[in-house]
N, C-alpha and C positions, 0 to 999 in steps of 0.2 A: 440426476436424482431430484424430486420434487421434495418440498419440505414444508411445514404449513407454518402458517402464522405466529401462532400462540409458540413464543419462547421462553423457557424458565431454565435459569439457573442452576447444573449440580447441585444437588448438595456437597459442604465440603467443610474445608476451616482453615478460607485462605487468613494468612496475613495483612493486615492494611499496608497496603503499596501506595503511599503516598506521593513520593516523586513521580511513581510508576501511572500510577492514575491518575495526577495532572496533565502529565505531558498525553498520555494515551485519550483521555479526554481532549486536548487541545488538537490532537492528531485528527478525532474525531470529528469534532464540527468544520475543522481546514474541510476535511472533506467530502462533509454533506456540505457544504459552504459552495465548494467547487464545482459538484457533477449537481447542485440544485435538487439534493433528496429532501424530502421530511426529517424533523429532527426524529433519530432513531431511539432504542433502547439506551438505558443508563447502563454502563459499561462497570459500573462502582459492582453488582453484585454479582457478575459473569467473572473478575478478573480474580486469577491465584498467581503465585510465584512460582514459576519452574525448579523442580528441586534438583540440588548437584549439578550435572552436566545435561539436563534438560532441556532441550531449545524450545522456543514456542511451538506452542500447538494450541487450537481451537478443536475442543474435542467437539463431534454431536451425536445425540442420541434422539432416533426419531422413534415417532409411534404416527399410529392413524389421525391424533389430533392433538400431536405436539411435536414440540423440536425443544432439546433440553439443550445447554452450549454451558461452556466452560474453557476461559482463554487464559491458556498457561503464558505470561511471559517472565525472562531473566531482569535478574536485578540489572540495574542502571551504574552505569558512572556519576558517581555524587562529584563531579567536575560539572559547570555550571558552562564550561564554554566548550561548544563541540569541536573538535581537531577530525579534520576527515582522512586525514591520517594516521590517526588512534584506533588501529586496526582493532582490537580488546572492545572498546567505548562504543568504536562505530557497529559492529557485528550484533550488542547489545541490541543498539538505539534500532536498527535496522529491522530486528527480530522483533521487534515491540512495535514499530508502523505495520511491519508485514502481518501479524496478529490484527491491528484494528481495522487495516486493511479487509483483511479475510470475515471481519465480524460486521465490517457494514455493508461488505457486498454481498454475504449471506444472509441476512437478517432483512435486507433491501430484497432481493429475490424471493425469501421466501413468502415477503409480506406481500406481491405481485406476483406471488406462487406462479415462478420463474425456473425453468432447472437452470441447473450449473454443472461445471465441472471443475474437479481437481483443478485440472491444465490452465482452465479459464481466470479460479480464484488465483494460480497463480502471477500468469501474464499481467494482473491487475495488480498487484500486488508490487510485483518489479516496478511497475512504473509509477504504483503513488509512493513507493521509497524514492525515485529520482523527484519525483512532486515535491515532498514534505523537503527532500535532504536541500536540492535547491532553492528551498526559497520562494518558486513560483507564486505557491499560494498565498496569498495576502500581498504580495511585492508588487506581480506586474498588473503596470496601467490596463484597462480597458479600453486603450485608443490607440490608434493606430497613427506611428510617426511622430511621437508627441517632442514637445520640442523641451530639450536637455537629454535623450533619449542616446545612452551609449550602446549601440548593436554589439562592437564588439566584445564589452565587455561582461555582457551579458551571455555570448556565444562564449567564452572562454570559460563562464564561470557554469555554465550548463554541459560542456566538453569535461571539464572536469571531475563533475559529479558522475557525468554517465561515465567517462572512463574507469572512475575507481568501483563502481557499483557491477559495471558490465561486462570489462576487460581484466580487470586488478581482481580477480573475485577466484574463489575454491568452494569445492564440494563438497559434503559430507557425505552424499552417497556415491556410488562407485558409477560408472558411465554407463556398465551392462545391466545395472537392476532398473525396474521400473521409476523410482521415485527419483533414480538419476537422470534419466531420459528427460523426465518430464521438468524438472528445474534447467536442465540445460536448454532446452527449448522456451521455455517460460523467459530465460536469462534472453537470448537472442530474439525473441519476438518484440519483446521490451525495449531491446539497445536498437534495433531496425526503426522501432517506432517513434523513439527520441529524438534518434538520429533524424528523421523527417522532420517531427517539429523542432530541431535547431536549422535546418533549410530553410523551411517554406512560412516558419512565424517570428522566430525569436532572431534571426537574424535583418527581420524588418520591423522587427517592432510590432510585430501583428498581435497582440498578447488576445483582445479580444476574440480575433478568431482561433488560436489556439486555445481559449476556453472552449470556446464552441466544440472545436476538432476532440478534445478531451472529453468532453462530456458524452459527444456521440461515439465515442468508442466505449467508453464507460458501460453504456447500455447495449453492448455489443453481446452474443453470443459467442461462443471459441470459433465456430470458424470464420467469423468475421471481422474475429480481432487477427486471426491468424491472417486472414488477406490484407488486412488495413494496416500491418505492418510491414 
């Protein structure tokens, strides 16, 4: 679906989500930071709280010359230190990148009135959750082989995160409906794709080319994220 530029906010009467739109804000610029966007829209007047048992969702409503958006996410853990074994904590935290995730590759597309799809927001999505949870962004060097440079420990702590993200993971929809199909594929295109850059970058140290490799799948279409994984 094509989506045009001009985006405006619901109306509505969200809450001020102040933990919630710090960190969603800092989620944000990690990753215009990373794939080298424009700095995008301010996230402060798009963002509400999911009510009850609510997961994220980025609603949109389009017309011939607009795109309206509105990004539901769940309250946070007021625990300051993450435990990525805090299945509760972590599922939050996850559903809140996955939302900013979805708001800047659409808002990014639609401003280079780009189409997208479901499949594609999500594939992107799984993977800037293993981005943000690991660390990559803001951590690793820009140079290749730099000396003090621990591989393996950086391989372990990148195995780790993909394992609980990728392998360690359930679903809320059922495997036969649509919106299951497409998370579980979304999940495995993601964990194939990690799974390369702990091979071919992070086990040498290549941080800069795995910005590179990251950025050009970034700008990928679904089925060339779907090959490139």
């Amino acid at each position: 679906m094509s989506h045009d530029s001009n985006a405006n906010p619901l109306v509505g009467n969200g809450i001020a989500l102040v933990r919630e739109l710090s960190i969603a804000k800092r989620v944000q610029a990690a990753l215009e930071r990373l794939y080298q966007l424009p700095v995008g829209l301010d996230l402060a007047p798009f963002l509400r709280r999911a009510e009850g048992d609510e997961r994220e969702a980025l609603l949109v409503r389009e017309s011939d010359e607009s795109m309206e958006l509105s990004l539901r996410v769940p309250e946070l853990s007021q625990s300051r230190a993450f435990d990525l074994e805090d299945g509760k904590s972590l599922d939050a935290l996850c559903q809140l990148i996955e939302g900013v995730s979805h708001f800047v590759y659409l808002t990014n597309r639609a401003e280079a009135q780009r189409e997208t799809t479901q499949l594609e927001l999500e594939v992107q999505a799984e993977v800037d959750k293993y981005i943000v949870l690991s660390a990559s962004v803001g951590e690793a060097r820009e140079t290749s082989g730099a000396s003090g440079s621990r591989p393996f420990d950086r391989v372990a702590r990148s195995q780790r995160v993909r394992e609980r993200l990728f392998d360690r993971v359930t679903y809320v929809h059922h495997a036969h409906t649509d919106e299951g199909q497409r998370y579980r594929a979304a999940n495995e295109c993601a964990r194939r794709f990690v799974r390369r850059l702990e091979r071919e970058f992070i086990a040498h140290c290549r941080f800069g080319e795995m910005h590179t490799e990251l950025r050009r799948f970034y700008r990928m279409g679904q089925a060339d994220k779907l090959r490139a994984a």
